[in-house]
KEZATOR-994492 format. One record per atom (N, C-alpha, C): residue in three letters; x negated, y, z negated; residue number from 1. Coordinates in steps of 0.2 Angstrom, whole numbers. Each point is the difference from the previous one (the first is absolute). Layout:
{r ala; {X; Y; Z}; NUM}
...
This chain:
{r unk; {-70; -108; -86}; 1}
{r unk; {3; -4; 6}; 1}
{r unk; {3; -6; -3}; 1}
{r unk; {6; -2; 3}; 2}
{r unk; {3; -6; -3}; 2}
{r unk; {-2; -6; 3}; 2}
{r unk; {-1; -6; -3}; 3}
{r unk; {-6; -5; 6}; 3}
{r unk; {7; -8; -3}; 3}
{r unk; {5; 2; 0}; 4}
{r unk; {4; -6; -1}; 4}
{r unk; {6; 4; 1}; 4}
{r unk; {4; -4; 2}; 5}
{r unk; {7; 0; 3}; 5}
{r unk; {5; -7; -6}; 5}
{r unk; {4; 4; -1}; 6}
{r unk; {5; -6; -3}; 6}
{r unk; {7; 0; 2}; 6}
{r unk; {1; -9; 2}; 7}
{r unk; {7; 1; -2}; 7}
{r unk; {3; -6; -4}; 7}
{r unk; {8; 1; 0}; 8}
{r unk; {5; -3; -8}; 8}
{r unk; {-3; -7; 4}; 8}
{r unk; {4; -6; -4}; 9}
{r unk; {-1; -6; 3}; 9}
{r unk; {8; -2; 2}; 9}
{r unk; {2; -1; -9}; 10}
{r unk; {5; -4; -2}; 10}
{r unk; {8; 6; 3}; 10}
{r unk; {2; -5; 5}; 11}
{r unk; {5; 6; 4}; 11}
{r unk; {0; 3; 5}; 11}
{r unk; {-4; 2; 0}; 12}
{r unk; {-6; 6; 8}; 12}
{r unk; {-2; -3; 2}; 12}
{r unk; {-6; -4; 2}; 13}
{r unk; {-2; -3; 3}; 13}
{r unk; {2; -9; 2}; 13}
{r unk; {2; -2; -9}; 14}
{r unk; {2; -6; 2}; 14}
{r unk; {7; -1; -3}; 14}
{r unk; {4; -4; 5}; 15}
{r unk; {6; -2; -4}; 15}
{r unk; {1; -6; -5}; 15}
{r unk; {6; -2; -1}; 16}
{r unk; {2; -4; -6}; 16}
{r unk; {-4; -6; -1}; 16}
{r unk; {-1; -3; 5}; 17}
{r unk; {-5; -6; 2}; 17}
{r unk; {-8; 1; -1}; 17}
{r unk; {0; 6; 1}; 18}
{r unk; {-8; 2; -2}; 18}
{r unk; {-3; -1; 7}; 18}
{r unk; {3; 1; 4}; 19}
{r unk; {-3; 2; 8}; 19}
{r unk; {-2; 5; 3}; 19}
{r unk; {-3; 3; 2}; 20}
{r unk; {0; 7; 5}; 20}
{r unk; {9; 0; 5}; 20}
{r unk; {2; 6; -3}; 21}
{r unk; {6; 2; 1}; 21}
{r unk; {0; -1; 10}; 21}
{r unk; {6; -2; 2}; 22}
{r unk; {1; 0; 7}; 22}
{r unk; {2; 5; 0}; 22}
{r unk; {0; 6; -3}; 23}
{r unk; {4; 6; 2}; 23}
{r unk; {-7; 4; 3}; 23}
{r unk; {-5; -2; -2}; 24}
{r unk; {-7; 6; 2}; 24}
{r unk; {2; 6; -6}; 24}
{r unk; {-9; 2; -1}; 25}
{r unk; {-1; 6; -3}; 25}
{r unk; {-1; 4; 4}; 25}
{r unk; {1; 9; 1}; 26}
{r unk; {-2; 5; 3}; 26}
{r unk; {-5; 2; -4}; 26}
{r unk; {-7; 2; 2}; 27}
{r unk; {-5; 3; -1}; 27}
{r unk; {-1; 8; 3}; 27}
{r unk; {2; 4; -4}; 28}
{r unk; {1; 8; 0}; 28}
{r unk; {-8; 2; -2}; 28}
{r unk; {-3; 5; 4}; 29}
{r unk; {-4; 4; -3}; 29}
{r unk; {3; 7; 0}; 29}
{r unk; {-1; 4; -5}; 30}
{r unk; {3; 5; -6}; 30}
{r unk; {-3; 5; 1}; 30}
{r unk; {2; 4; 2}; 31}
{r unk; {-5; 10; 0}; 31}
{r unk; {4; 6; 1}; 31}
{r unk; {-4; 6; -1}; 32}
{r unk; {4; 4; 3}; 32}
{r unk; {-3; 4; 7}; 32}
{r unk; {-5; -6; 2}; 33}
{r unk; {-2; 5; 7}; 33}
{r unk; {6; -2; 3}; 33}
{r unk; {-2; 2; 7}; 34}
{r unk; {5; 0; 8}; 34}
{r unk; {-1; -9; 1}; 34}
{r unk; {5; 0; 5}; 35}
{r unk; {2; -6; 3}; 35}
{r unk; {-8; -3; 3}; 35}
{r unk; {-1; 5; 6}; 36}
{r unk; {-7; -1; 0}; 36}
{r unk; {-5; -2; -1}; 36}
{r unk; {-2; 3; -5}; 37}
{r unk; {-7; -4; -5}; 37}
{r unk; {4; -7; -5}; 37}
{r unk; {5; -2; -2}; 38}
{r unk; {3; -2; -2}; 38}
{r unk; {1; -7; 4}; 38}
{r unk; {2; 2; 4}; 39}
{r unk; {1; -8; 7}; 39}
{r unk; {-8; 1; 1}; 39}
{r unk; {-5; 2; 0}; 40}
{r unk; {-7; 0; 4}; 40}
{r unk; {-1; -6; -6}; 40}
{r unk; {-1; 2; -6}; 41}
{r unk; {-3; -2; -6}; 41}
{r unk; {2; -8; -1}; 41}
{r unk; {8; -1; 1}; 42}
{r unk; {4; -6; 0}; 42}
{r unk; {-2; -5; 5}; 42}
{r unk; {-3; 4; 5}; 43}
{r unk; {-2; -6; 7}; 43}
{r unk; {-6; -3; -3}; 43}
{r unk; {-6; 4; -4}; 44}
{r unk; {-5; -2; -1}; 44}
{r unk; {0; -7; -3}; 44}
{r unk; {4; 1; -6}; 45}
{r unk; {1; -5; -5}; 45}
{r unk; {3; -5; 2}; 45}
{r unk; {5; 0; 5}; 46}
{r unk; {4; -5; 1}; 46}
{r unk; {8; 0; 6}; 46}
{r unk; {0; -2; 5}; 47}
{r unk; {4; 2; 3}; 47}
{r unk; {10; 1; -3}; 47}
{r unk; {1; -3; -3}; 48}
{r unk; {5; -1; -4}; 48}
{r unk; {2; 4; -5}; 48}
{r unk; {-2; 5; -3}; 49}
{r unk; {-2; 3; -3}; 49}
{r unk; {4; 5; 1}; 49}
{r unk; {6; 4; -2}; 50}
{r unk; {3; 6; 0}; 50}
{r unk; {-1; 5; -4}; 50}
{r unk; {1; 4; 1}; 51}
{r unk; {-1; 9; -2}; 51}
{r unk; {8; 3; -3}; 51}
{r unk; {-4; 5; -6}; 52}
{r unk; {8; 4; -2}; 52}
{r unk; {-8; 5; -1}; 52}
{r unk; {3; 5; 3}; 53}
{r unk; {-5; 6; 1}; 53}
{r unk; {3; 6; -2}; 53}
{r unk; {-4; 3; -1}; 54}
{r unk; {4; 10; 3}; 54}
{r unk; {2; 0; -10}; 54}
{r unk; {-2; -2; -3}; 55}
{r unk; {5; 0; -7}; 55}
{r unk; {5; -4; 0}; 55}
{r unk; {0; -4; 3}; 56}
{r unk; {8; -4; 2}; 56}
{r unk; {4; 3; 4}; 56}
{r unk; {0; 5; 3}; 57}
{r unk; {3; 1; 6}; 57}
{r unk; {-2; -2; 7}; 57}
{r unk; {-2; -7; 0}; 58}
{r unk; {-1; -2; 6}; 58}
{r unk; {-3; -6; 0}; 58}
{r unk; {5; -6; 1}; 59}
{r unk; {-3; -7; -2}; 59}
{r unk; {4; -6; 6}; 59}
{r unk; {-3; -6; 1}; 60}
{r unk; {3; -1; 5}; 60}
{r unk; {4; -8; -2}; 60}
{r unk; {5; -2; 1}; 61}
{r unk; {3; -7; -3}; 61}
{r unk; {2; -4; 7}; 61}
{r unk; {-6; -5; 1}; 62}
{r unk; {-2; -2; 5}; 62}
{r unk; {-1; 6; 6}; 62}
{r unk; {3; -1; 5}; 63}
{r unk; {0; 2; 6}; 63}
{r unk; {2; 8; -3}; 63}
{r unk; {6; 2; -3}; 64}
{r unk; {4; 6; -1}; 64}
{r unk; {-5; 5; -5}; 64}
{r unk; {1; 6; 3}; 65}
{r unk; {-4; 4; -2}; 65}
{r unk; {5; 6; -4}; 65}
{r unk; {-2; 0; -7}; 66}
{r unk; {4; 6; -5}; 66}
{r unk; {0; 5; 1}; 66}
{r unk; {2; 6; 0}; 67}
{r unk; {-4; 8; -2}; 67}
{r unk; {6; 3; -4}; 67}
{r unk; {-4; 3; -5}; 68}
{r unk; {5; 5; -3}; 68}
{r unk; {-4; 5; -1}; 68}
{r unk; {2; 6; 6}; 69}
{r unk; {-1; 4; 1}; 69}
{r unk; {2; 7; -4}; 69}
{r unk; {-5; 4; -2}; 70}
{r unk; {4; 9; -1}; 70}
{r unk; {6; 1; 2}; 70}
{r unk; {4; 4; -2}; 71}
{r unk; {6; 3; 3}; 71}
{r unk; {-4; 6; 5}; 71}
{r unk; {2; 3; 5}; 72}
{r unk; {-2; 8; 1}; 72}
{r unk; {-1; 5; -4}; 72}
{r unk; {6; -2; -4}; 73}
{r unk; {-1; 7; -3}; 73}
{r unk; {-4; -1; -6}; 73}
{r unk; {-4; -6; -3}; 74}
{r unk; {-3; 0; -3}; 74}
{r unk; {-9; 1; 1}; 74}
{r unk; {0; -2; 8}; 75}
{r unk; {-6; 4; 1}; 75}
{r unk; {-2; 7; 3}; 75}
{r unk; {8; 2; 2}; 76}
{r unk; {-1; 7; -2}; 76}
{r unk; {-1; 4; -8}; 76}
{r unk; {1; -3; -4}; 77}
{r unk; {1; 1; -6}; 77}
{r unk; {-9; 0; -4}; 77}
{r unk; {-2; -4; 5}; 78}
{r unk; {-11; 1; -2}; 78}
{r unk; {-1; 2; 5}; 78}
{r unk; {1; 2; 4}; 79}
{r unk; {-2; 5; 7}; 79}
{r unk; {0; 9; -4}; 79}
{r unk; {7; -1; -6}; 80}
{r unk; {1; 6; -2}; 80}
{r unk; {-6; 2; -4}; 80}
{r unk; {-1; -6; -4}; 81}
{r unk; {-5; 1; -7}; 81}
{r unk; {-5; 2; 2}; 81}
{r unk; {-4; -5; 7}; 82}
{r unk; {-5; 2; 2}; 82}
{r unk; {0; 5; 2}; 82}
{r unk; {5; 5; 6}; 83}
{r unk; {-1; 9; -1}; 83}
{r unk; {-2; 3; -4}; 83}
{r unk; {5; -2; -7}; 84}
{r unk; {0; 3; -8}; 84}
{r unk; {-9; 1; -3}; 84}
{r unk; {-4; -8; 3}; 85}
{r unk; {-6; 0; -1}; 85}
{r unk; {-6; -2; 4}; 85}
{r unk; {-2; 5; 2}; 86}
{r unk; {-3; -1; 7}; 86}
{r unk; {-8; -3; -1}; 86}
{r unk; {-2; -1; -8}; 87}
{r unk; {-7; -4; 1}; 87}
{r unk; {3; -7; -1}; 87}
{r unk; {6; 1; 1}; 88}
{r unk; {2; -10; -2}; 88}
{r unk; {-1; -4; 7}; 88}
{r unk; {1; -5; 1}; 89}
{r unk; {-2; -7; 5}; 89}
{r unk; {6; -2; -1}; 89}
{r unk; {2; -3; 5}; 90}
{r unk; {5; -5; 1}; 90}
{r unk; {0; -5; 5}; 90}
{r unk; {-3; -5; -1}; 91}
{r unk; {2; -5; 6}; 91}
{r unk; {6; -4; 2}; 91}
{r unk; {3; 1; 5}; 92}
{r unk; {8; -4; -1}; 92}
{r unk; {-4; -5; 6}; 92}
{r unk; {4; -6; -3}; 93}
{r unk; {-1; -6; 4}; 93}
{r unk; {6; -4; 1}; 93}
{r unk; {0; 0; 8}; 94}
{r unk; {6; -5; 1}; 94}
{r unk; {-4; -8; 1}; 94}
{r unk; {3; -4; 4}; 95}
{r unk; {-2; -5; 2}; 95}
{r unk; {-6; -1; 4}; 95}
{r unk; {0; 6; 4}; 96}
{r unk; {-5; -2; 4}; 96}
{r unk; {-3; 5; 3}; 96}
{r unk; {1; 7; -3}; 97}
{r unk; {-3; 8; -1}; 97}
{r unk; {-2; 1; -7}; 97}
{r unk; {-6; 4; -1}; 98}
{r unk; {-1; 6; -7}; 98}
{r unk; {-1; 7; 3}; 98}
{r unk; {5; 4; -2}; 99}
{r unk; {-1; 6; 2}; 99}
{r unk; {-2; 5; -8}; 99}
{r unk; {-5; 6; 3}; 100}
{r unk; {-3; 0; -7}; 100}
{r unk; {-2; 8; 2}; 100}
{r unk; {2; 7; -5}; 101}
{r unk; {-3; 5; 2}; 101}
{r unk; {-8; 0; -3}; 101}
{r unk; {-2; -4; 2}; 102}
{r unk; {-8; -2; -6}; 102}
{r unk; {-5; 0; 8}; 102}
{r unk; {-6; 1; -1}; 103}
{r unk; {-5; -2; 5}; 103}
{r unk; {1; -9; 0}; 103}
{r unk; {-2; 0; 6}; 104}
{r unk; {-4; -8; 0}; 104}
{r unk; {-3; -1; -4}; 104}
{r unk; {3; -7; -6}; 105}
{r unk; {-5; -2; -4}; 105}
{r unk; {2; -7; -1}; 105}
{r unk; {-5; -6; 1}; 106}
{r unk; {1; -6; 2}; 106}
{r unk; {2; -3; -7}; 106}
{r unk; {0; 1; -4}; 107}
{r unk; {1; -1; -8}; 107}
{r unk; {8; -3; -2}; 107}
{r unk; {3; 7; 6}; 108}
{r unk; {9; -3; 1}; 108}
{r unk; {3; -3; 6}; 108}
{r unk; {-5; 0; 5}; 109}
{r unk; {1; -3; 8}; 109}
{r unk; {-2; -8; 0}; 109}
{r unk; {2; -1; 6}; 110}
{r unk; {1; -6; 1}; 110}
{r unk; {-1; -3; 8}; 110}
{r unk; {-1; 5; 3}; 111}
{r unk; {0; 0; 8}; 111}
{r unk; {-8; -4; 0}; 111}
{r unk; {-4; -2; -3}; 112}
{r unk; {-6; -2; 1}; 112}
{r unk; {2; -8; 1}; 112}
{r unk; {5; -3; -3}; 113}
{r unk; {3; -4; 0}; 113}
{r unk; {4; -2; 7}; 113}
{r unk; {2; 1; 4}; 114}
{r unk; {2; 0; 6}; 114}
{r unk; {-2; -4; 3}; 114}
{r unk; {-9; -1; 3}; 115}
{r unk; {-3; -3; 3}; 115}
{r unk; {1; -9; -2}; 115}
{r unk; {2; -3; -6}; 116}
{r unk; {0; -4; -2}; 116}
{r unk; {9; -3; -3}; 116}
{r unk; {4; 5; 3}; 117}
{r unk; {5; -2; -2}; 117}
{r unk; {8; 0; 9}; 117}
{r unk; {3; -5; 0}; 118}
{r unk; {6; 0; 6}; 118}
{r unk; {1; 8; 1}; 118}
{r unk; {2; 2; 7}; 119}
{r unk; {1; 7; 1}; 119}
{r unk; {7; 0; -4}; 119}
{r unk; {4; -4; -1}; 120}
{r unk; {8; 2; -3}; 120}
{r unk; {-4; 4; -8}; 120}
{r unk; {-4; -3; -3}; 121}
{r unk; {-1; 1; -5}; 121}
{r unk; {-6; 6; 0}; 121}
{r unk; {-1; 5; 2}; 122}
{r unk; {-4; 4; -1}; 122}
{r unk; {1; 7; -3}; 122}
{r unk; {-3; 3; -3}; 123}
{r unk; {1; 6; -6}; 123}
{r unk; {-4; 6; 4}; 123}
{r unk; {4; 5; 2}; 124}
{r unk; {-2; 5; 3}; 124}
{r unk; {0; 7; -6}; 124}
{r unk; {-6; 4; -1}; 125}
{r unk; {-1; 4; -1}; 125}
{r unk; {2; 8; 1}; 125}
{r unk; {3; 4; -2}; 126}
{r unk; {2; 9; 1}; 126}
{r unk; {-2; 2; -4}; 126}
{r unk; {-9; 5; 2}; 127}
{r unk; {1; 3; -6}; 127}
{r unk; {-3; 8; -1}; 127}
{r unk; {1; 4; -5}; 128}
{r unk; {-2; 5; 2}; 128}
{r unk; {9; 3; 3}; 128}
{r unk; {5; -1; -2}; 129}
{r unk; {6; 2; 1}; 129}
{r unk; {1; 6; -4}; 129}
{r unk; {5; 3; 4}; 130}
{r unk; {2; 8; -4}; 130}
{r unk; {8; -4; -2}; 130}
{r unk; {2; 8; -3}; 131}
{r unk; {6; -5; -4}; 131}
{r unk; {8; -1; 5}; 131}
{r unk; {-2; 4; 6}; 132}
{r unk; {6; 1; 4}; 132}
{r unk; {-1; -9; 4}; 132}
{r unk; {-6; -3; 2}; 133}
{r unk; {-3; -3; 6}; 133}
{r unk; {2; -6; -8}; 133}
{r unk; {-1; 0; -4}; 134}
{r unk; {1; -6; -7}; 134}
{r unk; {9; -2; 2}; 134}
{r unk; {4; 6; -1}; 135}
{r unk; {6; -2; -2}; 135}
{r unk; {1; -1; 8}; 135}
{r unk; {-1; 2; 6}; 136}
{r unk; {2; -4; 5}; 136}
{r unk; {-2; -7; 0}; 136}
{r unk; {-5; -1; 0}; 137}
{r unk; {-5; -10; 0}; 137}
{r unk; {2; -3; -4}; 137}
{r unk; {2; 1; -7}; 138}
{r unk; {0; -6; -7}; 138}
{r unk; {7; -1; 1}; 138}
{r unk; {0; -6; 3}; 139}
{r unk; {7; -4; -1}; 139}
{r unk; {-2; -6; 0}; 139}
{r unk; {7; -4; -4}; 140}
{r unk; {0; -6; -1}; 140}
{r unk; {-5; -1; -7}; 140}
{r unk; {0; 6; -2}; 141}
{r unk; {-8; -3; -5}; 141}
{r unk; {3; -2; -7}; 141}
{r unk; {-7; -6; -2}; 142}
{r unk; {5; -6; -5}; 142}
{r unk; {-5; 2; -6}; 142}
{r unk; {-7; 5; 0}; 143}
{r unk; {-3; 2; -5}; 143}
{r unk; {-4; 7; 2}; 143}
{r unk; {0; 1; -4}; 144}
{r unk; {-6; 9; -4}; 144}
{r unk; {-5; -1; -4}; 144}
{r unk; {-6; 2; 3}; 145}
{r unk; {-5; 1; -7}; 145}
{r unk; {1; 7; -1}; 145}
{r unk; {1; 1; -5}; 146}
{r unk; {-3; 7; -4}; 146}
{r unk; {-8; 2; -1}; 146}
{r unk; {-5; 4; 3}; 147}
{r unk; {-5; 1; -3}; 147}
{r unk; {-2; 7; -1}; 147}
{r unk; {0; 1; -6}; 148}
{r unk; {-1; 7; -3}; 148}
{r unk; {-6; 0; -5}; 148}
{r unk; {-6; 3; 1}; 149}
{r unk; {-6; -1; -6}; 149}
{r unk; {4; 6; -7}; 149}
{r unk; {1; 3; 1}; 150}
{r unk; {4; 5; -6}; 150}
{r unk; {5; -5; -5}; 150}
{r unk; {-2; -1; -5}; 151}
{r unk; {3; -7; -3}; 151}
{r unk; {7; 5; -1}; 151}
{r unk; {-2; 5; -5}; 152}
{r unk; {8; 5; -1}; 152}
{r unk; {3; -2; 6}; 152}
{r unk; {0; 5; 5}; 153}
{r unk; {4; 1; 6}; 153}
{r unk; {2; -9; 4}; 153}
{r unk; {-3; -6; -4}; 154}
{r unk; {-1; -6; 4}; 154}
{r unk; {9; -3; -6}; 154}
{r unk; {-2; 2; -6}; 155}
{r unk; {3; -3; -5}; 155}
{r unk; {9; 6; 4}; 155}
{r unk; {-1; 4; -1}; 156}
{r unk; {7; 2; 2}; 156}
{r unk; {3; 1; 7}; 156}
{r unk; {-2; -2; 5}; 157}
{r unk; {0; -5; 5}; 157}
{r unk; {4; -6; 0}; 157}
{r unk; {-3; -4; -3}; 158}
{r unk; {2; -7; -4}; 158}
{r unk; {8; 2; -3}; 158}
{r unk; {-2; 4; -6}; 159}
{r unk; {8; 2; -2}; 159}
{r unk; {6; 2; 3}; 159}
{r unk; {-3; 3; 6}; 160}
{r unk; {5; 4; 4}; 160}
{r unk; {3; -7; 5}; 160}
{r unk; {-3; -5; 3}; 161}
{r unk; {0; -4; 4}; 161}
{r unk; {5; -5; -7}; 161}
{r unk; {-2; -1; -6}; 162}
{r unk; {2; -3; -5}; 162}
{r unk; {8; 3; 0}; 162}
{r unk; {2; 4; -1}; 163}
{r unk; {8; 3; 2}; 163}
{r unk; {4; 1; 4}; 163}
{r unk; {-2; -2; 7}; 164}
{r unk; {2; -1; 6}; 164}
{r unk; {3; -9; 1}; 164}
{r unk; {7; -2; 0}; 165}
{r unk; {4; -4; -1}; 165}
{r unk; {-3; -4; 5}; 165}
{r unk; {-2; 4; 5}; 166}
{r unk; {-1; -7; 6}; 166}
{r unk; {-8; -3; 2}; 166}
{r unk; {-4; 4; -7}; 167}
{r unk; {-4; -2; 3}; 167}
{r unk; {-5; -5; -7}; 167}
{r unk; {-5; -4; -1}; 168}
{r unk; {-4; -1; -7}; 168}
{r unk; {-7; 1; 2}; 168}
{r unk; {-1; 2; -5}; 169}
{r unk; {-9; -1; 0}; 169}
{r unk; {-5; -4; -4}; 169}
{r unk; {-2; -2; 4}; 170}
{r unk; {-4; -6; -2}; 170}
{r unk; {-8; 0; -5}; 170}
{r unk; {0; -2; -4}; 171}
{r unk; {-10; 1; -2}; 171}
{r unk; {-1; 8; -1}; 171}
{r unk; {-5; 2; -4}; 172}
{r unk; {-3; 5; 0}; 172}
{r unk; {-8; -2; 0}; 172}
{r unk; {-4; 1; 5}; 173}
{r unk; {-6; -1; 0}; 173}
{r unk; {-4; 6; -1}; 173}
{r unk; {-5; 4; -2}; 174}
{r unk; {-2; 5; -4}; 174}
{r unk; {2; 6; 7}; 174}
{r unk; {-2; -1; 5}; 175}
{r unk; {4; 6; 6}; 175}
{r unk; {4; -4; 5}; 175}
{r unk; {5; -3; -1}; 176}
{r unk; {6; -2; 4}; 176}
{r unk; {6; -6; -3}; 176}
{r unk; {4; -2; 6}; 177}
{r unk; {6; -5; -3}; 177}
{r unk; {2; -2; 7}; 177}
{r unk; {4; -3; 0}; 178}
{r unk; {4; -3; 3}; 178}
{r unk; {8; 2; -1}; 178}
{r unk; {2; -1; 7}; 179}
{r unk; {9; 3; 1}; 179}
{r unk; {2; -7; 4}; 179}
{r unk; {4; 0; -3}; 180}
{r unk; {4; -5; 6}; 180}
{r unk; {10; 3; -1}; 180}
{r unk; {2; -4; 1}; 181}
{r unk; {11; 1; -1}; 181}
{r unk; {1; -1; -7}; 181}
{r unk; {4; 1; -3}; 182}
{r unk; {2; -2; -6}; 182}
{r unk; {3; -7; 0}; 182}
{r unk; {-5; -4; -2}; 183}
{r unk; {6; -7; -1}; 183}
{r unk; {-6; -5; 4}; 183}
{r unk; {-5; 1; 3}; 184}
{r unk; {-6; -3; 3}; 184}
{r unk; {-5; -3; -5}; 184}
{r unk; {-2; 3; -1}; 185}
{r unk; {-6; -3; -4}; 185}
{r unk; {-2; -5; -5}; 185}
């Protein structure tokens, strides 16, 4: 765990005078969870504090809120894979939904979080979806976990998702990754 934070001085924080710049610094905290947990985590720390979430698909600059969401037809495009392989997981997560053909498993939810977070901001969980009930729900979505324990069939997955123009894959962790748009992360 990281237990220090740094920043530049000379430029960044201070100007030519060696003052703390009047222009202010923005202090971003950095992940690939959801908005979510992401604003929950950022309140703790500090009120001022902004979020770039979702892998970078979802950050806020001041008041205004980003998303670079999936195209359709690119989550049609893992809606396909997943038919292609039915012991795969996929969580698609928009801003403020995970819909996921997987049981309940708190490990990728977030709904526990709600009781301590503004109603605008709360993370609603679907789970246990078939793949007709997936492609009508998952809209707006700004990330995908992949979870596959079959490393073969997880690694070419990965490749397939790796030659589709609209989409990148993020990480390889021993049975998953991450998906967001091409040009996010």
């Amino acid at each position: 765990m990281y237990q220090m934070i740094c920043l530049d001085l000379d430029g960044t924080l201070l100007n030519r005078a060696r003052a703390v710049s009047a222009r202010g610094i923005s202090v971003y905290l950095v992940t690939g969870r959801p908005p979510c947990f992401a604003k929950w985590l950022a309140r703790q720390i500090d009120s001022r504090i902004q979020v770039i979430c979702s892998n970078g698909a979802w950050y806020q600059r001041n008041e205004q809120v980003i998303q670079h969401r999936m195209s359709a037809d690119a989550v049609q495009f893992l809606l396909h894979i997943l038919q292609e392989n039915p012991t795969t997981t996929m969580f698609f997560k928009n801003a403020q939904h995970v819909y996921t053909n997987a049981e309940r498993d708190e490990r990728f939810l977030y709904d526990h979080l709600n009781a301590q977070l503004p109603e605008q901001d709360w993370c609603d969980s679907h789970t246990n979806l078939s793949l007709e009930q997936l492609s009508c729900q998952a809209h707006d979505i700004l990330k995908v976990l992949v979870y596959e324990e079959d490393t073969e069939r997880l690694q070419q997955i990965y490749q397939q998702i790796q030659a589709y123009t609209e989409l990148e894959p993020t990480g390889c962790a021993p049975v998953g990754f991450d998906v967001v748009a091409c040009g996010v992360n």
